[in-house]
N, CA, C and O atoms as CSV, one atom per row, in Angstrom:
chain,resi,resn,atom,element,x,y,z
A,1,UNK,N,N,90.879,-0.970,11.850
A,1,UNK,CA,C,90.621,-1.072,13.268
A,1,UNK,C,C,91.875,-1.589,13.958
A,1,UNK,O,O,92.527,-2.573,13.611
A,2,UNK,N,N,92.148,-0.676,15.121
A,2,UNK,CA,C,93.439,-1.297,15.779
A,2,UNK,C,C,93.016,-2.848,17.080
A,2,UNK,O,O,92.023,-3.296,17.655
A,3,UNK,N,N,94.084,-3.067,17.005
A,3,UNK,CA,C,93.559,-4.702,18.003
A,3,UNK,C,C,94.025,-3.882,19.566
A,3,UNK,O,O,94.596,-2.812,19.780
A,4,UNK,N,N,93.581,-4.750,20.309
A,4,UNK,CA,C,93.709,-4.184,21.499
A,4,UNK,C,C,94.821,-3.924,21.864
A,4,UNK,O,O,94.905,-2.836,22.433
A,5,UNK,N,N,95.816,-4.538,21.761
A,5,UNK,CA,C,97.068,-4.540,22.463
A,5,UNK,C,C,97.782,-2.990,22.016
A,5,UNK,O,O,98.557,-2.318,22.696
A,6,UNK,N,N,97.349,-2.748,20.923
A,6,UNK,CA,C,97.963,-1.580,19.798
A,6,UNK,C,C,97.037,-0.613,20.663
A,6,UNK,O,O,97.635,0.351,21.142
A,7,UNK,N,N,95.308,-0.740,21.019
A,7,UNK,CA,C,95.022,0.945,21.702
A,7,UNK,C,C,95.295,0.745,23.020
A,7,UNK,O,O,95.700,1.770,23.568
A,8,UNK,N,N,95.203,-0.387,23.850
A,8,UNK,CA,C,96.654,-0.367,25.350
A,8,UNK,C,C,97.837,0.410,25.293
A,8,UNK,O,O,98.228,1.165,26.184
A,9,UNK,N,N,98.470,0.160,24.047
A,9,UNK,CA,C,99.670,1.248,23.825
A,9,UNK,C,C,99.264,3.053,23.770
A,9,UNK,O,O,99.400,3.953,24.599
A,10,UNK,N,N,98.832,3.018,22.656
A,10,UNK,CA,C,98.782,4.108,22.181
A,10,UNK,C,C,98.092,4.822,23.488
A,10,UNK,O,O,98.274,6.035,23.587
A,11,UNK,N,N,97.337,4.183,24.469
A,11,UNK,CA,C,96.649,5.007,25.176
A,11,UNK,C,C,97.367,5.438,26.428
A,11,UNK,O,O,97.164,6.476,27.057
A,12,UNK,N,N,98.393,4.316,26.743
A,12,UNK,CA,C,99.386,4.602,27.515
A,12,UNK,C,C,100.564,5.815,27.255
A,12,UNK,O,O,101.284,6.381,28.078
A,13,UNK,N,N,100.459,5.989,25.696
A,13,UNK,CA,C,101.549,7.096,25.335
A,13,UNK,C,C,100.448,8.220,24.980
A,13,UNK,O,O,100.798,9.036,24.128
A,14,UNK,N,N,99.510,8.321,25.383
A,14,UNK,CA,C,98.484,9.878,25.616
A,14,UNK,C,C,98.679,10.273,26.918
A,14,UNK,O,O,98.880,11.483,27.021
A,15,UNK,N,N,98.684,9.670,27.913
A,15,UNK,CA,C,98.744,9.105,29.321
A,15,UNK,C,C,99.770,9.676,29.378
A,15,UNK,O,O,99.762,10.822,29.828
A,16,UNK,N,N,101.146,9.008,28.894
A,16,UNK,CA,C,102.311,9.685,29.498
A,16,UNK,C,C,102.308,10.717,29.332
A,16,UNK,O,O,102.546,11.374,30.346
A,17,UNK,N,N,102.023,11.627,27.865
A,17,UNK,CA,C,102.311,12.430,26.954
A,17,UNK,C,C,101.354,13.465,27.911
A,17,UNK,O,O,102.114,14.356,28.292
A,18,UNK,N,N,100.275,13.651,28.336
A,18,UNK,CA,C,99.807,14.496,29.224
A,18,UNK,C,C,100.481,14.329,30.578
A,18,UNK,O,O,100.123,15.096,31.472
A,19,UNK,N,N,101.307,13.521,30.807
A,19,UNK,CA,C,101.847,14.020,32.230
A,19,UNK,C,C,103.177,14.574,32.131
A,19,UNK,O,O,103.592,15.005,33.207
A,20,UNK,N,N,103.804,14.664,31.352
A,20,UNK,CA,C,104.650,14.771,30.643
A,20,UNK,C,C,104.544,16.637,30.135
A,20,UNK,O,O,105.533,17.263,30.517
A,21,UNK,N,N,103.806,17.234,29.594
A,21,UNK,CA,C,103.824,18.426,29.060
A,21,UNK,C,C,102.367,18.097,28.721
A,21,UNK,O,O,102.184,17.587,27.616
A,22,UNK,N,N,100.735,18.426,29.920
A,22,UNK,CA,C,99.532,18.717,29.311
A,22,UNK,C,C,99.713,20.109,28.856
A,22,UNK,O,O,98.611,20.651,28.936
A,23,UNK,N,N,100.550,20.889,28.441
A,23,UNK,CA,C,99.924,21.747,27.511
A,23,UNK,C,C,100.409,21.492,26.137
A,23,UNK,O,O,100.119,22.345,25.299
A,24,UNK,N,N,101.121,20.431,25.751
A,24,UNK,CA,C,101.497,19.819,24.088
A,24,UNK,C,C,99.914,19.137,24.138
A,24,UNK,O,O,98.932,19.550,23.522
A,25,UNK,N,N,99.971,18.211,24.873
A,25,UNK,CA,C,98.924,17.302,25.103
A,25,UNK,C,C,97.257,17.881,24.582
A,25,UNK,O,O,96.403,17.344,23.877
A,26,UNK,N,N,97.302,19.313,25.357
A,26,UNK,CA,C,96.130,20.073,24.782
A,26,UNK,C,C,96.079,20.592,23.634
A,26,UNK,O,O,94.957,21.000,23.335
A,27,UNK,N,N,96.962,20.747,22.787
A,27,UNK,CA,C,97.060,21.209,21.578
A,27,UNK,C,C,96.884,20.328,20.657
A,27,UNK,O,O,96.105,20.517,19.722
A,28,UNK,N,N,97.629,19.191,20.813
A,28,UNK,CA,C,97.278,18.005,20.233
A,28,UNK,C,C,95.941,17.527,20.042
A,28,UNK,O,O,95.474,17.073,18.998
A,29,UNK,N,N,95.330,17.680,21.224
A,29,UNK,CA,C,93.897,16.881,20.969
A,29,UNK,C,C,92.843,17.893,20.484
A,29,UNK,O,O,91.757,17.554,20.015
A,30,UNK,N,N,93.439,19.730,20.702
A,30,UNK,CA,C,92.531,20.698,20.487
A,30,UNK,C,C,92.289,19.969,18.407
A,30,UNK,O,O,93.085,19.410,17.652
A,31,UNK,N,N,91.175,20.290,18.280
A,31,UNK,CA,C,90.728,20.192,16.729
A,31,UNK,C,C,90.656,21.529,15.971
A,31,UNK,O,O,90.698,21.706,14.754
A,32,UNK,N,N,90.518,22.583,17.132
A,32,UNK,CA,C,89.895,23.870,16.656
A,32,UNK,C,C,90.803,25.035,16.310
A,32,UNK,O,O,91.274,25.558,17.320
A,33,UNK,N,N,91.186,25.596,15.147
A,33,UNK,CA,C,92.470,26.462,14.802
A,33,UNK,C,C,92.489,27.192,15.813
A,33,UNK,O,O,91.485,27.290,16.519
A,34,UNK,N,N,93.637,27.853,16.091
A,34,UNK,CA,C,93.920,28.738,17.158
A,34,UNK,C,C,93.615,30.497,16.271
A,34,UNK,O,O,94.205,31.005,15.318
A,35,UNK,N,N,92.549,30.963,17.049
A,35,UNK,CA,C,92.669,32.385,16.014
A,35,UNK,C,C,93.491,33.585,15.448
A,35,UNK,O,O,93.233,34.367,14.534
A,36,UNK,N,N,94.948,33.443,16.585
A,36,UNK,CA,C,95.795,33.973,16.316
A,36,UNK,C,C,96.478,33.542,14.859
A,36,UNK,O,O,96.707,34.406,14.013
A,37,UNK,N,N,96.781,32.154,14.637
A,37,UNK,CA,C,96.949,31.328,13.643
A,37,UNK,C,C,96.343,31.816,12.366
A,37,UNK,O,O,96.833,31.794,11.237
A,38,UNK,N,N,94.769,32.420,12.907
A,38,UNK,CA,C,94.437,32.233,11.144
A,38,UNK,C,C,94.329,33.587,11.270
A,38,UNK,O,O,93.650,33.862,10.281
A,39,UNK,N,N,94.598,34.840,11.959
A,39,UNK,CA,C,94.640,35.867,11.613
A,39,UNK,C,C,95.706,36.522,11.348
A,39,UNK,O,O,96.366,36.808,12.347
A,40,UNK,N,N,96.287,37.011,9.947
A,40,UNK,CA,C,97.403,36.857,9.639
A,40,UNK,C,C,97.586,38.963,9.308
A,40,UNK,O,O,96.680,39.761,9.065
A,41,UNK,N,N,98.508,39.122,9.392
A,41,UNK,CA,C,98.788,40.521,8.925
A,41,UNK,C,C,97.717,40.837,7.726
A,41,UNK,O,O,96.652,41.452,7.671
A,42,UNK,N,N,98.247,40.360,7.113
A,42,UNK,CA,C,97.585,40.745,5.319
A,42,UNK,C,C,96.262,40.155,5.741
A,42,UNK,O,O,95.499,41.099,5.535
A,43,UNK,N,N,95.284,38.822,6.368
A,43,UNK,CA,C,94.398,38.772,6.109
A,43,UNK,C,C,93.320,39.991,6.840
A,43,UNK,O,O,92.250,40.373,6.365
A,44,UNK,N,N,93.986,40.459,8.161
A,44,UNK,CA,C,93.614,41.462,9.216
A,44,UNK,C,C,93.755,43.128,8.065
A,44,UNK,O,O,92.839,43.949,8.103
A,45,UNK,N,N,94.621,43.284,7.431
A,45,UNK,CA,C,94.303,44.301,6.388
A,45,UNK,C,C,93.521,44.190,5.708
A,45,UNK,O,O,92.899,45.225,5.472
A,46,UNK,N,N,93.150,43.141,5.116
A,46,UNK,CA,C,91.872,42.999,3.682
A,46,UNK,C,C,90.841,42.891,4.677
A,46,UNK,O,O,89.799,43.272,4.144
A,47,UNK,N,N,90.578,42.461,6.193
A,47,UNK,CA,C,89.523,42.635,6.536
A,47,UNK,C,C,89.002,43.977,7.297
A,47,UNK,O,O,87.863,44.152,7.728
A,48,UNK,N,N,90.204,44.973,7.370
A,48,UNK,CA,C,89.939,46.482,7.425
A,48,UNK,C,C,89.655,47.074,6.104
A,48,UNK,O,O,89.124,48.184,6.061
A,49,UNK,N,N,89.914,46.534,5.177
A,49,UNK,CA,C,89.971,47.743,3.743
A,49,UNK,C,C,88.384,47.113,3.400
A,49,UNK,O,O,87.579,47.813,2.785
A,50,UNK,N,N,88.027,45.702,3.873
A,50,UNK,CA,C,86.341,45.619,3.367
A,50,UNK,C,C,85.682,46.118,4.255
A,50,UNK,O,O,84.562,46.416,3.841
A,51,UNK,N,N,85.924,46.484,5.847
A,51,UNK,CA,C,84.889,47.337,6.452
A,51,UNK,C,C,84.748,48.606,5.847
A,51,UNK,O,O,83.646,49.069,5.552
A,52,UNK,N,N,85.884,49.223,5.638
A,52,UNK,CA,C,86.055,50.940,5.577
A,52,UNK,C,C,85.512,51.024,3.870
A,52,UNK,O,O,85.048,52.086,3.454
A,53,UNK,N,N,85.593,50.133,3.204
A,53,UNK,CA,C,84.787,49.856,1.848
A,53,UNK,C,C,83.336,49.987,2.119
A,53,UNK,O,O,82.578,50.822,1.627
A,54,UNK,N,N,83.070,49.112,2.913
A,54,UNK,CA,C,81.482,49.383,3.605
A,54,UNK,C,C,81.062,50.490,3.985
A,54,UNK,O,O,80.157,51.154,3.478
A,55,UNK,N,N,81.763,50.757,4.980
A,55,UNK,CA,C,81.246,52.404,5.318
A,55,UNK,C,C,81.770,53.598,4.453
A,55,UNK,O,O,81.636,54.733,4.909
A,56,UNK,N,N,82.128,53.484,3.709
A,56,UNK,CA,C,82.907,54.293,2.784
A,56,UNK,C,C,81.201,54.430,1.345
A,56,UNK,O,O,80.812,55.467,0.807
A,57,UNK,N,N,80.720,53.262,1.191
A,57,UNK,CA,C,79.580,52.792,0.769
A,57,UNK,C,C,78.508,53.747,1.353
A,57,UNK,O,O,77.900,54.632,0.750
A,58,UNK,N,N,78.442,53.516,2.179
A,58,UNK,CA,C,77.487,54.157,3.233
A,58,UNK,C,C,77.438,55.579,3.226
A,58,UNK,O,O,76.344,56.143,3.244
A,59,UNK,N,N,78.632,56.298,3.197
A,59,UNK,CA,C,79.065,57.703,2.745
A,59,UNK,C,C,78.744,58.032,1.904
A,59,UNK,O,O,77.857,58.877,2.020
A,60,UNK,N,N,79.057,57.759,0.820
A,60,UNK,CA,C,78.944,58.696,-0.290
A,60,UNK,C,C,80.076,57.282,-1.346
A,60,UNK,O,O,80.727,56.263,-1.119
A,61,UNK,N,N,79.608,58.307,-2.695
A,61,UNK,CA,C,80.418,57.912,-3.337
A,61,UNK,C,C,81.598,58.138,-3.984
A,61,UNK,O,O,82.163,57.158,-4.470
A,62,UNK,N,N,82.250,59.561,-4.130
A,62,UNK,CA,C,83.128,60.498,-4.089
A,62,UNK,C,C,84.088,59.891,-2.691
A,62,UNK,O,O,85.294,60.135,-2.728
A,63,UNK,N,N,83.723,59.377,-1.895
A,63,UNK,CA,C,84.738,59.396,-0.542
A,63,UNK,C,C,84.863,58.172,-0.855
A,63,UNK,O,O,86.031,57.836,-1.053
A,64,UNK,N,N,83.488,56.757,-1.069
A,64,UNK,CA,C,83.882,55.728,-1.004
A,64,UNK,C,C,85.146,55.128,-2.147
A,64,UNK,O,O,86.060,54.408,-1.747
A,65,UNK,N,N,85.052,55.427,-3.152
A,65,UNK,CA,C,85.878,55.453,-4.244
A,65,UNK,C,C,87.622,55.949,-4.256
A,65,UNK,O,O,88.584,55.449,-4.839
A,66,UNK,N,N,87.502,57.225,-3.280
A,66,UNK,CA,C,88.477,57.785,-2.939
A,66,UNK,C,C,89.069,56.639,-1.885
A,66,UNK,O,O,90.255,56.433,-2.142
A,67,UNK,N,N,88.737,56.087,-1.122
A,67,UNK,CA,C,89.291,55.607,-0.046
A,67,UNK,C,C,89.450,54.649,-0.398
A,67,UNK,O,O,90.577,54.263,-0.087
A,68,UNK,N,N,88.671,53.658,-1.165
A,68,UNK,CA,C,88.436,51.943,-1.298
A,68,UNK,C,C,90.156,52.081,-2.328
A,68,UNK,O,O,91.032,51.235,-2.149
A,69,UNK,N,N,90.355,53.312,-3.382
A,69,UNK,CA,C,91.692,52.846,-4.474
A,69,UNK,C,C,92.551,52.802,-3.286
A,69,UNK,O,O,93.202,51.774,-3.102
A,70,UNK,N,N,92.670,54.027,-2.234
A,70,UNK,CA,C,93.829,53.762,-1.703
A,70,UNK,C,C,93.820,52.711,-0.711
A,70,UNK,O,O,94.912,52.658,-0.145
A,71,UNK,N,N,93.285,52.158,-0.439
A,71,UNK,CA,C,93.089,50.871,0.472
A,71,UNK,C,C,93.728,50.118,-0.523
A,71,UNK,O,O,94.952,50.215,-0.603
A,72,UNK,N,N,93.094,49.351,-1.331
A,72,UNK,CA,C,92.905,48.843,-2.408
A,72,UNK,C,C,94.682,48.460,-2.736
A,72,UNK,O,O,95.367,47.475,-2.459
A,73,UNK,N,N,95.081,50.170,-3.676
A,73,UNK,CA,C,96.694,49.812,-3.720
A,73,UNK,C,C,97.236,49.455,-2.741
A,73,UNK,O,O,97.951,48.456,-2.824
A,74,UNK,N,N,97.062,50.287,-1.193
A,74,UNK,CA,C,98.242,49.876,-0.441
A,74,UNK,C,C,98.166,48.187,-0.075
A,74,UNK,O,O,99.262,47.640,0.049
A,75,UNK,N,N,97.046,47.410,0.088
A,75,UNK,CA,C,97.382,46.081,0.307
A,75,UNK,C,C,97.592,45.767,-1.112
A,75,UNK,O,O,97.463,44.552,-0.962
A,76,UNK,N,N,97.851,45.916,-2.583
A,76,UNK,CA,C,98.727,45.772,-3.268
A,76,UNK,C,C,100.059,45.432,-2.993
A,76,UNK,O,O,100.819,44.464,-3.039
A,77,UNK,N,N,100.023,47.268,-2.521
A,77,UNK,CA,C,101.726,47.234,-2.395
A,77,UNK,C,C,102.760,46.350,-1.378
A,77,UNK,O,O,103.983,46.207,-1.383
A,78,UNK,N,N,101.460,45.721,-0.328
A,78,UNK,CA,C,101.869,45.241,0.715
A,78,UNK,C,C,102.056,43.350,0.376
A,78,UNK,O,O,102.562,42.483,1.088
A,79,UNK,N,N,101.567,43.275,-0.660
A,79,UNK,CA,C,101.445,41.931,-0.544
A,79,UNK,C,C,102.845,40.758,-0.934
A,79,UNK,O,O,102.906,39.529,-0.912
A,80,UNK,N,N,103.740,41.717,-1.241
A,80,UNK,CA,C,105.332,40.554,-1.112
A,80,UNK,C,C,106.176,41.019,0.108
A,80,UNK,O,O,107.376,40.869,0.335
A,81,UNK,N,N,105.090,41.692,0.903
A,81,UNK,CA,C,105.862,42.241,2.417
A,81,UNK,C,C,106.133,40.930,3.420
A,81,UNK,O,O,105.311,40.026,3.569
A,82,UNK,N,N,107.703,41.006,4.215
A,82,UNK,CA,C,107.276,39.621,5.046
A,82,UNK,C,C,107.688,40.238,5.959
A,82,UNK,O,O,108.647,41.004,5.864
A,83,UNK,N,N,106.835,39.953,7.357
A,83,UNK,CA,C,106.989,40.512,8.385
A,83,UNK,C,C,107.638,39.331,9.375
A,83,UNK,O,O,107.200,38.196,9.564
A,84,UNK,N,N,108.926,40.023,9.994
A,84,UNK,CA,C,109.788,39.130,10.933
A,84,UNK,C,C,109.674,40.047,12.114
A,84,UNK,O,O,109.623,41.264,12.289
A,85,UNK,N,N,109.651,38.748,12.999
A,85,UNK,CA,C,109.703,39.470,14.577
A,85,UNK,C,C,111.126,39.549,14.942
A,85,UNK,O,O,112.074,38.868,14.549
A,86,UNK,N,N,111.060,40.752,15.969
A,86,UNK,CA,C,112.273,41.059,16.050
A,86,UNK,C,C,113.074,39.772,17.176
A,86,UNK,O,O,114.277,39.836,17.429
């Protein structure tokens, strides 16, 4: 437990710190991942190759099979890929 004098401070440097730049300030206190954050190239591919797996399911099995390997390899092939912005 902090003593008072210590959350007088600290509350004074939230205080500044939002007048200062409230949009650090909001990030800081946000708790909640940002979804851009957790949606990542490769995880946004494995979550296309399990829909089209699904409906591929749904099809048949001759197509689903056909489609799920090549899904399948290409996020293989993709997975020591690093993507830089230009």
């Amino acid at each position: 437990m902090l003593r008072r004098h210590e959350l007088r401070i600290l509350g004074e440097m939230e205080r500044q710190l939002a007048g200062d730049d409230p949009a650090l300030a909001d990030r800081m206190t946000s708790t909640r991942i940002p979804f851009r954050a957790w949606l990542t190239r490769r995880r946004a591919f494995a979550l296309a190759v399990a829909a089209l797996s699904l409906l591929c399911l749904a099809l048949g099995e001759g197509a689903a099979f056909f489609t799920t390997a090549l899904l399948a390899a290409a996020l293989l092939l993709t997975r020591d890929w690093t993507f830089r912005s230009p």
